[in-house]
Backbone as a ProteinNet text record, in pm:
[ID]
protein_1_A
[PRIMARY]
XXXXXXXXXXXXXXXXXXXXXXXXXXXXXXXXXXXXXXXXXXXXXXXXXXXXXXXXXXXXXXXXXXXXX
[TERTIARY]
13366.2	13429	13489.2	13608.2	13682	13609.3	13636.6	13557.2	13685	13653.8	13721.2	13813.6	13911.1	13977.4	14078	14087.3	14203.8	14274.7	14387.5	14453.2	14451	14366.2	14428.6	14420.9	14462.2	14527	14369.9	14303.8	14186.3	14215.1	14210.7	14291.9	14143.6	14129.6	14022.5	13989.6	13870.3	13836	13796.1	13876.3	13783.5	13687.3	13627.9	13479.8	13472.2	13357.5	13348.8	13193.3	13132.7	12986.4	12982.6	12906.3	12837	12817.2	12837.1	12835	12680.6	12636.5	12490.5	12362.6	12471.2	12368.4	12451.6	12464.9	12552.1	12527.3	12418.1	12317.2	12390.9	12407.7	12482.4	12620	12690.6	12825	12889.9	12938.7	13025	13211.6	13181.3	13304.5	13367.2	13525.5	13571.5	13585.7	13547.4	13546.8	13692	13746.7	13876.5	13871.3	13998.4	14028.8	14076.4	14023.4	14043.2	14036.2	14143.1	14164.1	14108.9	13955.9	13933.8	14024.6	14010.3	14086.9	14059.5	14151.5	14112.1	14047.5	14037.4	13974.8	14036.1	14053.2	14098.1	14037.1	14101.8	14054.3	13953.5	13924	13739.5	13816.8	13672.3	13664.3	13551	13513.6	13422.7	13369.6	13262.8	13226.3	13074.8	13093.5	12932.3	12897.4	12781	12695.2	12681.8	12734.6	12760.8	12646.7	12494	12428.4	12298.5	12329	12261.6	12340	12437.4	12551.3	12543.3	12413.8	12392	12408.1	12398.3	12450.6	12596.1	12645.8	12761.3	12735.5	12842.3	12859.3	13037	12997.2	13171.4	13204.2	13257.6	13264.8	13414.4	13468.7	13558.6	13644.1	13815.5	13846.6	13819.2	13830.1	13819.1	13703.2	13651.2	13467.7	13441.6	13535.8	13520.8	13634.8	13750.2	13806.3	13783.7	13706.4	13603	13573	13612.3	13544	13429.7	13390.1	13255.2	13148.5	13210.8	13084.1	13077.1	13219.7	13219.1	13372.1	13341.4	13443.3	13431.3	13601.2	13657	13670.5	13634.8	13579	13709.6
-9651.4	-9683	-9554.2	-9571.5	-9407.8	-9405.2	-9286.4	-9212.1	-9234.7	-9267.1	-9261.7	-9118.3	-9120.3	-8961.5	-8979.3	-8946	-8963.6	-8787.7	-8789.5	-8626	-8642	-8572	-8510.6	-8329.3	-8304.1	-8145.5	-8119.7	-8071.1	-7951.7	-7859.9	-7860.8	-7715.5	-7638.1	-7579.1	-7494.7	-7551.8	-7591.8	-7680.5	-7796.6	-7852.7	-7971.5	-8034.2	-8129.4	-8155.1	-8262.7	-8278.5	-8376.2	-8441.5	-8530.4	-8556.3	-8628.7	-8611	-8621.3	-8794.3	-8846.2	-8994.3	-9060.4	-9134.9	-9131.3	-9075.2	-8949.2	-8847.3	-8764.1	-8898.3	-8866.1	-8769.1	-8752.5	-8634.1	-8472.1	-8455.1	-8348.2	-8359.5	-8240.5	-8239.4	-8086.6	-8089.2	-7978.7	-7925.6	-7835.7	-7777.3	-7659.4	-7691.4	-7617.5	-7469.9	-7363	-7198.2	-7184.1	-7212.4	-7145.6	-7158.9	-7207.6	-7207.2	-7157.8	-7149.2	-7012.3	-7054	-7025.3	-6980.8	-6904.9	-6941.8	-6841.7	-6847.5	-6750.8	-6684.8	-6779.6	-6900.8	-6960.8	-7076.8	-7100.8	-7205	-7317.4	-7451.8	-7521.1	-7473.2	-7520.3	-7481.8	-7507	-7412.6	-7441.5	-7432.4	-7497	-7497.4	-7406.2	-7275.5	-7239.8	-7358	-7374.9	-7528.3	-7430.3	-7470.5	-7436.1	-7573.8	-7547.8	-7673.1	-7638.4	-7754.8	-7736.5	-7698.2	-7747.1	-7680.6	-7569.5	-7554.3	-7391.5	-7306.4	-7212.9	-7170.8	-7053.2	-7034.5	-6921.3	-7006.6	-7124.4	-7186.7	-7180.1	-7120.6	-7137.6	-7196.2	-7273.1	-7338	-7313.8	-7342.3	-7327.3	-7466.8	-7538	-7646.6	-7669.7	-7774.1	-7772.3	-7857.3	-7843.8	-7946.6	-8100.3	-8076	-8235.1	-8267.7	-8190.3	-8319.4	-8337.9	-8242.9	-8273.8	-8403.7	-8402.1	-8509.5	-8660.2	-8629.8	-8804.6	-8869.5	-8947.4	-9032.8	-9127.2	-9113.1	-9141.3	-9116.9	-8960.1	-8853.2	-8766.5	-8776.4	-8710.1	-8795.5	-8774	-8847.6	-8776.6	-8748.2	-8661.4	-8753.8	-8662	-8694.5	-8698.9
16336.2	16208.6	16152.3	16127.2	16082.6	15923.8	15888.6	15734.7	15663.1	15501.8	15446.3	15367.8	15407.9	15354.3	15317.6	15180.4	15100.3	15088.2	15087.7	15096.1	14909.3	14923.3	14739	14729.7	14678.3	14639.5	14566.6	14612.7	14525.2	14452.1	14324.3	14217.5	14161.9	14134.5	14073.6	13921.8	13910.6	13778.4	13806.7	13918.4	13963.1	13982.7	13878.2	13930.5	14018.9	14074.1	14171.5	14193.5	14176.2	14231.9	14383.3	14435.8	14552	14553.4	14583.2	14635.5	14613.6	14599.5	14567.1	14471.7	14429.5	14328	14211.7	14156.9	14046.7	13890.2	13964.1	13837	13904.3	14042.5	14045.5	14088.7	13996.7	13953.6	14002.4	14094.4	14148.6	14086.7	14057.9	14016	14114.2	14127.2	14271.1	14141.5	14203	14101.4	14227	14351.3	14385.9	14549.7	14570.7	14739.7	14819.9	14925.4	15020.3	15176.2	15208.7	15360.6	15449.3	15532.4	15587.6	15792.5	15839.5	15910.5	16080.8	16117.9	16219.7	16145.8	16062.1	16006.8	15902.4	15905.6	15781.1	15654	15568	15403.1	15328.4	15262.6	15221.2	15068.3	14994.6	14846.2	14832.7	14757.4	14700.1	14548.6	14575.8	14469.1	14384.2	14264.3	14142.8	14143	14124.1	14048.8	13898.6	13846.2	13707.6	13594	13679.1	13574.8	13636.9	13750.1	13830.3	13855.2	13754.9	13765.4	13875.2	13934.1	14009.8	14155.8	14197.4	14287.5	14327.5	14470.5	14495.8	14660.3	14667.5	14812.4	14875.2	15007.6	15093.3	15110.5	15129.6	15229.5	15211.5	15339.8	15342.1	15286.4	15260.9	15142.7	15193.5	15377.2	15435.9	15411.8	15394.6	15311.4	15153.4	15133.3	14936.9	14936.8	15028.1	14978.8	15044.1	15123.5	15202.5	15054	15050.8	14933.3	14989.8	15085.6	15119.8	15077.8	15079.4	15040.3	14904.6	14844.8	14737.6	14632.6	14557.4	14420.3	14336.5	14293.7	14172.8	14029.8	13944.5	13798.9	13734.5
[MASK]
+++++++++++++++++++++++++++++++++++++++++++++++++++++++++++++++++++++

């Protein structure tokens, strides 16, 4: 069964929650190109501001797995 993936543009400010766990709320802090690699989002958790994550924009924009606010 193919995954659902919608192309949307990731801008910095973006929040997004996690599919299932809608108590946490990710905000993209800025996107970046690393070298040989498709495009990552650096993402905060909106309320452990000392939390930072990489992942890439093709899994922030699966709406499987994640949905923009």
């Amino acid at each position: 069964m193919p995954r659902s993936v919608r192309k949307i543009a990731l801008q910095a400010g973006d929040r997004l929650e996690k599919v299932g766990r809608p108590e946490r709320i990710r905000v993209v802090e800025h996107l970046v190109k690393p070298m040989d690699q498709p495009h990552h989002a650096v993402i905060l958790d909106d309320k452990h501001y000392g939390e930072t994550r990489m992942f890439a924009q093709s899994v922030l924009c699966d709406t499987s797995r994640y949905r923009r606010l």
